[in-house]
N, C-alpha and C positions, 0 to 999 in steps of 0.2 A: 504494500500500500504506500502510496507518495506519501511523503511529509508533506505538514504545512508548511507555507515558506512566509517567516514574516521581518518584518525591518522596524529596526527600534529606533526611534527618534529620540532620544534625551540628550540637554547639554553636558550633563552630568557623566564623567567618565566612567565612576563607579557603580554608576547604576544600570549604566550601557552595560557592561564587564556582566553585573552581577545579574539582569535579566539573561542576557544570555545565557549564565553559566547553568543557572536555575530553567530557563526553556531548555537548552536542551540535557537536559535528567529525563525530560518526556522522551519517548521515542517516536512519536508521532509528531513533533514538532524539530523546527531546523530556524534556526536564525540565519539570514540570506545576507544580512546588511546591518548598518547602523550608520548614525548621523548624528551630528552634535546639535543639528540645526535644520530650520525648512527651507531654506534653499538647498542645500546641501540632498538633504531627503528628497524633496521634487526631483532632480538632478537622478537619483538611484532608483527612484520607481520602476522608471522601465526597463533599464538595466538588470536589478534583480528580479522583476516580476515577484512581486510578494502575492500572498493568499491573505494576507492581511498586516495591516501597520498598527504599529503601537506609540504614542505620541504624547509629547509631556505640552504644555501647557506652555512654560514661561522658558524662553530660546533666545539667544541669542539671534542676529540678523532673520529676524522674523521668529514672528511667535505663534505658538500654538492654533490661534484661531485663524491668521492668515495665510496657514502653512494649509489648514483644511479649507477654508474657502478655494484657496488655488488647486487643490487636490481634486473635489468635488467636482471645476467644472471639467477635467478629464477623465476622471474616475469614480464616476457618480457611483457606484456599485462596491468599489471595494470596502471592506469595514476594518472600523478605523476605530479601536479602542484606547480612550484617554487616560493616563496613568501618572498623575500628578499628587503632590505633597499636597495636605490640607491644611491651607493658610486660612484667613479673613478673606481674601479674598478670591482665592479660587470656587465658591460655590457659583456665585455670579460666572465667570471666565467657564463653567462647566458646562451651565443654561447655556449661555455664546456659544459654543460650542455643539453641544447635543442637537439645537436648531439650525446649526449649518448645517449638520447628516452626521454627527459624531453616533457611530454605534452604540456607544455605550462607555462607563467611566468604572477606573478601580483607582482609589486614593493610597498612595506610598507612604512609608515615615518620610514624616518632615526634616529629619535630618537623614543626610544619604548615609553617616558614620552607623544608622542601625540596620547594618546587614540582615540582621537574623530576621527584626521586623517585618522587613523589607521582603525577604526571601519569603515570609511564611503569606505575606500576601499574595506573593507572585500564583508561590501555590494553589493557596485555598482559595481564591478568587478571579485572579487574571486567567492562570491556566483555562477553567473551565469556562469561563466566556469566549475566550480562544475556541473554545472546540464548538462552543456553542454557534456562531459565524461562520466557522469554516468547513462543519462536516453536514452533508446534504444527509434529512432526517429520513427515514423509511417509511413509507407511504402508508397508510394507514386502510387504503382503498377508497372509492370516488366520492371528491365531495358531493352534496346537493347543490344542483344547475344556479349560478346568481342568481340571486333575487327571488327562488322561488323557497315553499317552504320543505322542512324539512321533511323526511320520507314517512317518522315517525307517525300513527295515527292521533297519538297526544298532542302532539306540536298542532296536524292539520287540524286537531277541534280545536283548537287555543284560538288559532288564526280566523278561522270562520266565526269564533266569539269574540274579537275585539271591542275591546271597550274606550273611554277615552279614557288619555291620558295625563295623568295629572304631576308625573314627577317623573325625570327625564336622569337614570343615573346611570355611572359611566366606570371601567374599569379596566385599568390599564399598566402597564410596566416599560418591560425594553420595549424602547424607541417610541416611549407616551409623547414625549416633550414634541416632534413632528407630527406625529398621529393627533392629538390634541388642536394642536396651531389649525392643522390643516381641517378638522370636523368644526372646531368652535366657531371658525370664518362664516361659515354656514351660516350660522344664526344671527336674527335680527335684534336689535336692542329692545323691541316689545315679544320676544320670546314666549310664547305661553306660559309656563310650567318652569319650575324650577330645574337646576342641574347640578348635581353631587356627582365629588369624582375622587375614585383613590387613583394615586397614581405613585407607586412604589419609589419614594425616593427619603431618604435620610433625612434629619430636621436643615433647614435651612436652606435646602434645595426647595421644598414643597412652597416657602412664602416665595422667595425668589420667581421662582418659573410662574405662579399664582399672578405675579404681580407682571413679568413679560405677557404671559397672555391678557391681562386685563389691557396694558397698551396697546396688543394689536388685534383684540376681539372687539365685535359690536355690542357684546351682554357685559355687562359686568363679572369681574373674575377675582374672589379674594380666597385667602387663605379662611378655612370655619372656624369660628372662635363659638365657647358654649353658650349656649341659650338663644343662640343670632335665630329670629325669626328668618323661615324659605320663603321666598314670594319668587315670582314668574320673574324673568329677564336678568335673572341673576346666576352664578355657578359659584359652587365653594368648592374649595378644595381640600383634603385631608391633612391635617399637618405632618410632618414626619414623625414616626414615635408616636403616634399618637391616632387609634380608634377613632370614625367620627359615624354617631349615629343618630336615625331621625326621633324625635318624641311628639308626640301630640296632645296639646292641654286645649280643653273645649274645640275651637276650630283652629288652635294656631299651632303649625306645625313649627320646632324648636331644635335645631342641633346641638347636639351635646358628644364632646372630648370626652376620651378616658385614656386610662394606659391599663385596660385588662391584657390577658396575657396573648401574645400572639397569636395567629391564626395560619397555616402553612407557612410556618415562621416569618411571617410578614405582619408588620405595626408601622401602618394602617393597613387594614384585611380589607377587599372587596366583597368575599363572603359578609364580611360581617355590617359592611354599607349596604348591602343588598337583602338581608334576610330583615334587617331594621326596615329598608324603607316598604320590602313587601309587607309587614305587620301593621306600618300607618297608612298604605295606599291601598293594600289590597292587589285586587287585580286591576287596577288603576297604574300602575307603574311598565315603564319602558329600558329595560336593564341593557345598556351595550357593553362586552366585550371587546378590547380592543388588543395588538399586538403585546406579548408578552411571555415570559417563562416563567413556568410551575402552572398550577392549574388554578389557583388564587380567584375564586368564582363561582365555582363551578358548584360548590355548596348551596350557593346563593341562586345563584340561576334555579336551583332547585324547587330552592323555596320559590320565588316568584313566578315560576311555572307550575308549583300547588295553586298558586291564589290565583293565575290566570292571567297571568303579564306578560306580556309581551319581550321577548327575547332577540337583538342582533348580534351575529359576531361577525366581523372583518374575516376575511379571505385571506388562504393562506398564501398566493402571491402576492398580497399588496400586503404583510404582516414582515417587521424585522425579524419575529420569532413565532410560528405559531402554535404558543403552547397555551396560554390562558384561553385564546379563542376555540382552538383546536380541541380541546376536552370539552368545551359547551355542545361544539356541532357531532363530535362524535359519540357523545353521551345522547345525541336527539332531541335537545333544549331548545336551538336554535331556529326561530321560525326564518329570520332571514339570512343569510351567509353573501355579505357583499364586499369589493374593494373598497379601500376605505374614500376612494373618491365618491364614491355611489351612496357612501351612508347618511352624508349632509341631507339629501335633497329628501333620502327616504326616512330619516328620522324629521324633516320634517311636516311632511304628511300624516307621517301619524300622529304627533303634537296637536296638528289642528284638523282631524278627523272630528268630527263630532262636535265643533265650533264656528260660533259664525258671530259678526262676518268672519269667512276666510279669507287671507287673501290672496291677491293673486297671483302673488312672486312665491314660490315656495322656496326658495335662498338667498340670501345678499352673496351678491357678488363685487359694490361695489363699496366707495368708505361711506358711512351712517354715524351721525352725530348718536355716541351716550346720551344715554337721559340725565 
């Protein structure tokens, strides 16, 4: 079996030295190349033909994010894991980065002198992201055809019962921060229905990226803080470390933080955003799965296919990874299985299904003043 062939970008000699030494211990992996810098690295791309780069953040003669901007526009495909020291300010440089097409991020010791650190991350965490990008997954047998519904007969009476929908929630990991940008454009600043979203990322990254999208979404986009009343035209998003679930006092629906104990060792859990919001909506809720690893959902999907809700996941060719969505559709959850370009228009058709007026743009495509 080939090795994967990848090119390490850091200014750092020793940590150039020590990725290497540490890749290859794998046998399945081959370090091709290294670079102190992104020119340098541009320059070696095609030369070594890598299966994937690995890229620190702060470079000499060019940095991190304009080494991937320049990358992306020749090599929109290849993936390109970020692997930087965690300062104050690299959470911010990681958002930048992940929205230009960064596949994904593992954080080093911030001092390069802690080898061992250092190495035991390469390990436990870069390695299998590596393999997760690089090795083509085994089929699982034929999806259901876009857009129609699932083969399951549960799913086709779910679909033939649709109801409207009152809560629009969303569930996502590798490669949310693109997936995200790209679904929330969609939506109009008079939005029906509210929108909750876990999206797998550490504390600090979840306000940061919250607050990018609020700048270039038409709804508003904050991080959930507890007790914030959900209204329509707005999206909260999970904090990092931190459960966020829905409660309902007389008519007011209410979010509320915790730090109970993980769930598919993930805090914040999508299960557990999803099994809340099917308890205060009912079959009134719209659950999307979006690109991501482990199955982180799929519990939840459950529940909100008991009470009658409506289920999408993204498509495994338009998915960085398709493992959250992938166990919704082959578990038979899933009433629709679309690219994730195709999900804007059709999530919002069902939002104002059973609403009127309708209108008659069913997406923004264009800029729309906040309210």
């Amino acid at each position: 079996m080939a090795k994967t062939r990848i090119l390490v970008v850091d200014a750092s000699v020793v940590v150039r030295r020590l990725l290497t030494h540490v890749l290859a211990s794998d046998p399945s992996l081959e370090v091709v190349g290294s670079a102190p810098n992104g020119h340098i690295a541009l320059a070696k791309v095609p030369q070594v033909n890598p299966d994937l780069i690995i890229l620190d953040i702060e470079m000499p003669d060019g940095d991190g994010p304009r080494t991937l901007a320049a990358l992306r526009k020749s090599y929109p495909r290849l993936p390109v894991i970020i692997f930087a020291a965690l300062t104050d300010q690299t959470p911010a440089a990681v958002i930048e980065m992940l929205t230009l097409g960064a596949s994904d991020y593992v954080t080093k010791a911030v001092n390069a002198t802690h080898a061992e650190e250092t190495a035991r991350l390469i390990r436990d965490e870069l390695i299998p992201k590596i393999k997760v990008y690089t090795q083509v997954p085994a089929k699982a047998g034929p999806l259901p055809a876009l857009g129609k519904t699932t083969t399951t007969s549960e799913a086709r009476g779910q679909w033939t019962l649709r109801r409207r929908v009152d809560v629009l929630v969303i569930g996502v990991s590798t490669g949310g921060p693109n997936a995200l940008a790209e679904l929330l454009q969609n939506f109009p600043s008079d939005f029906p229905v509210p929108v909750l979203i876990v999206q797998h990322m550490p504390p600090m990254f979840t306000k940061l990226l919250a607050d990018r999208l609020d700048r270039t979404c038409h709804i508003r986009v904050s991080q959930g803080t507890p007790n914030e009343a959900v209204r329509p035209g707005r999206a909260w998003m999970a904090p990092g470390n931190f459960h966020m679930t829905l409660q309902k006092h007389n008519d007011t629906v209410r979010i509320q933080i915790d730090q109970s104990p993980p769930e598919n060792s993930c805090r914040p859990s999508v299960d557990v955003l999803f099994r809340s919001a099917a308890e205060v909506y009912g079959p009134h809720v719209l659950a999307v799965v979006l690109t991501g690893m482990g199955q982180d959902g799929l519990r939840g999907c459950e529940r909100v296919h008991e009470e009658g809700g409506q289920i999408f996941a993204q498509d495994e060719a338009s998915s960085i990874v398709w493992g959250m969505p992938g166990f919704v559709v082959k578990a038979g959850l899933a009433h629709k299985v679309l690219p994730l370009q195709h999900l804007g228009d059709e999530i919002m058709r069902s939002v104002w299904e059973y609403r009127s007026p309708r209108p008659d743009r069913l997406s923004v495509r264009s800029q729309v003043e906040k309210d």
